[in-house]
N, C-alpha and C positions, 0 to 999 in steps of 0.2 A: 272324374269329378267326385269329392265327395258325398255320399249322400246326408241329407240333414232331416236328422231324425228331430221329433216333435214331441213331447208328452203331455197331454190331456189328462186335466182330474174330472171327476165327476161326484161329487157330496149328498148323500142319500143319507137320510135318518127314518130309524125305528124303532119301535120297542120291544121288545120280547123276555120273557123269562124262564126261567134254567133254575138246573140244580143242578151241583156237581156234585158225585157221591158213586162211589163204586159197590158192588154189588159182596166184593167178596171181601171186603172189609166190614167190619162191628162196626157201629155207632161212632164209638170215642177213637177210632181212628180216621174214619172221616169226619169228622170232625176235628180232631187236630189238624190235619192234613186240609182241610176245606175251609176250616170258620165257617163265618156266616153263609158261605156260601152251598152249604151242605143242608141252610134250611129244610124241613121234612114240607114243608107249605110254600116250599116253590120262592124267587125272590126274580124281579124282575131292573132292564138297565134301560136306558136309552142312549141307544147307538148309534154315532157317527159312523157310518160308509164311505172311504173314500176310493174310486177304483179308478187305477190309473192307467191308462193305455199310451203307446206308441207304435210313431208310425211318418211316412213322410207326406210331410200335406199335398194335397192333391192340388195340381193343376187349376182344375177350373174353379173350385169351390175354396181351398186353401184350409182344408180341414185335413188332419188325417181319419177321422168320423167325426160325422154332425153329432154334437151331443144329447139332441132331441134321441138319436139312433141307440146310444148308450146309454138315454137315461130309461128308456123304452126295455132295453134288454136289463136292466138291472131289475127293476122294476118284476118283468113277466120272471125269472129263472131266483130272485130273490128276494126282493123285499114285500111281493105279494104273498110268498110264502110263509112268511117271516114276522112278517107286521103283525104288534099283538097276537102272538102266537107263544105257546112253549116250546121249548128247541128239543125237550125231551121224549114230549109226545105227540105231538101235532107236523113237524116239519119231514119231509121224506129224503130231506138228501143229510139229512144228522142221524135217522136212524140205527143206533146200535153205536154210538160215538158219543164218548166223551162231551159233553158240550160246552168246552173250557175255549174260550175266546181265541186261544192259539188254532184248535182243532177246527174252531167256528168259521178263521178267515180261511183255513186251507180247503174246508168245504165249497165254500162261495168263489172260491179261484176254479174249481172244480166243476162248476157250476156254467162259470162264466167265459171261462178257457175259451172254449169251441164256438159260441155266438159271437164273440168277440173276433174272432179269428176269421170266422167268415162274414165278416164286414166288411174285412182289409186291413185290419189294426192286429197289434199283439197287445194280450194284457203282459203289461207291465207289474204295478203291483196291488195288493189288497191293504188297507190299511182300519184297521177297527179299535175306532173307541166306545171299550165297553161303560168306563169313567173316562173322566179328564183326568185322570193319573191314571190309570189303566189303557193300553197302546199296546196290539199287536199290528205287525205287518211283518206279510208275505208275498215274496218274490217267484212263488212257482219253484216246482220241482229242481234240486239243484244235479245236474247232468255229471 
């Protein structure tokens, strides 16, 4: 028979600010390279989190995780970390990283891989809006 997989979102918002700029570049090349985003005074977004899990729904309950369970785990491993925070100096799992919204969801997959996982579920994907025309998503390590 085959099995019937499920996918669960789960929508978490936050705000936090960043600066991208690298260390071994001058000024006017981060700043080409960056714009505004190279701000010396920090600049901050408000981000949509979308994190998507699969899995096959369970029997008695018909969830593949309750999302009280997911929203619990986003929560404690990311967005308490995160919330009103800077991702350059205040967060521990950006540490020493880039903090360019590509690097920012593969962080929080990183993150969130392993709670996820022993729940019963696989994360499926990370999706981050840093603007509403700005959209990363990450699908985990490609094998």
């Amino acid at each position: 028979m085959a099995r019937k997989i499920v996918y669960a979102t789960r929508r978490e918002r936050f705000n936090a600010a960043h600066k991208l700029w690298n260390n071994a570049w001058d000024e006017e090349k981060n700043l080409s390279t960056f714009g505004k985003c190279s701000n010396p005074n920090w600049h901050g977004h408000n981000f949509d989190l979308f994190v998507t899990i699969k899995g096959e729904p369970h029997p008695d309950t018909g969830y593949c995780m309750d999302l009280k369970a997911l929203r619990d785990i986003v929560s404690k491993y990311v967005t308490d970390k995160v919330d009103h925070r800077n991702l350059n100096l205040d967060v521990d799992f950006m540490s020493g990283i880039m903090p360019s919204c590509e690097n920012f969801a593969i962080a929080i997959w990183e993150q969130l891989e392993a709670p996820i996982q022993a729940s019963g579920c696989d994360l499926h994907s990370i999706k981050l809006y840093e603007t509403e025309n700005n959209i990363v998503e990450y699908f985990g390590p490609v094998q």
